[in-house]
Phi, psi and omega in degrees: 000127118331103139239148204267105128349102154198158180207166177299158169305305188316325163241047206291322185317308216246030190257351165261004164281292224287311188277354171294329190270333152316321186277322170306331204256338193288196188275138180320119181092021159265188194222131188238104173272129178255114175248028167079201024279116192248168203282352169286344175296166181269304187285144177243169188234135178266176179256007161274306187299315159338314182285316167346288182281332171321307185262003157288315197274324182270328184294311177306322176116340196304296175237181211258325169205167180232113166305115174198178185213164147194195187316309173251002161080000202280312203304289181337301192305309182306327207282291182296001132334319211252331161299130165316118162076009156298139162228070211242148180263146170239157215211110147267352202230134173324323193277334162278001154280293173337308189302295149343287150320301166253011160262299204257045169011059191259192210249353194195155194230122164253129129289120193278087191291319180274018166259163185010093177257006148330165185304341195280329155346291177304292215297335184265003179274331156280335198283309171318287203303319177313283197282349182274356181240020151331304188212153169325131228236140190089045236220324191104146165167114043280188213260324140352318158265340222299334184280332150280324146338291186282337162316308191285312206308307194316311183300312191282325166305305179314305177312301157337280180324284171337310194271353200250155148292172179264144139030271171305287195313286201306325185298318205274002171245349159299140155332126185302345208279005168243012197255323172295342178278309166324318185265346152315332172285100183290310148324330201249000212254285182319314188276341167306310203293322179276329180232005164309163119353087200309007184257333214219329156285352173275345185258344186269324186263350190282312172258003171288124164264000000 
């Protein structure tokens, strides 16, 4: 499994929590990438421009789900909602994480970074990353159900496809003043361009400056 690290600038403080409890919990042989946003970049990311690149890295194939945030994990989530073939939770408490995982097996996690950031913050922010990579992901649950469950998923990914653009169309209709702010991330651009999907790397090197 690829899972991919990034959260809004806004929240550049909590990005070595996230991927060290990333790095900790995830399933064995996997590859955990971090691409910040960290307090050290110069450019900073909004969580809209965030989803973006959110939905460049799973549309490509580059990673398998993406771990992110931002201050209320609400904006994110809405934002990568709104990206093709995105399917992101926003999961503040370990058990809506869990839950996420194994009824609506999606590609992607918000996490609400600016809240209660006290030590017990941290502590649930491990704990969360801990029950969504618990177990093998789509399992169904309760378990009791589990075969209407993963049925409804199905349904809705699909429906989801249907109603959405592709990937390429939707990027190629965005504006420059965000599409150039987007291929300024270079970690996340370089690594799409080498291991993506030749349709979304070719659209990426097509519009690089």
């Amino acid at each position: 499994m690829k899972i991919g690290v990034i959260q809004a600038s806004s929240q550049a403080e909590k990005n070595e929590l996230i991927f060290s409890a990333v790095s900790r919990f995830a399933p064995k042989g996997s590859q955990i990438f971090n691409f910040g946003c960290t307090a050290d970049e110069q450019q900073k990311y909004s969580y809209i421009e965030v989803s973006v690149l959110v939905g460049l890295l799973l549309a490509s194939g580059s990673v398998d789900f993406v771990v992110t945030g931002c201050s209320s994990g609400q904006g994110m989530m809405l934002a990568c909602n709104n990206m093709p073939g995105v399917l992101c939770a926003y999961a503040p408490t370990p058990k809506d994480a869990y839950l996420f995982a194994q009824i609506n097996n999606g590609n992607a996690i918000s996490l609400p970074l600016g809240e209660d950031y006290t030590f017990s913050g941290a502590q649930n922010l491990e704990n969360t990353v801990k029950a969504l990579l618990s177990e093998p992901f789509g399992q169904g649950w309760p378990k009791s159900e589990a075969d209407r469950k993963l049925k409804d998923t199905e349904l809705l990914k699909s429906i989801r496809e249907k109603s959405q653009v592709s990937m390429t169309e939707f990027f190629g209709q965005l504006g420059d003043n965000i599409t150039q702010k987007i291929l300024q991330k270079r970690d996340v651009i370089e690594y799409i361009v080498k291991h993506g999907e030749k349709d979304i790397a070719d659209l990426i090197k097509g519009r690089m400056i």
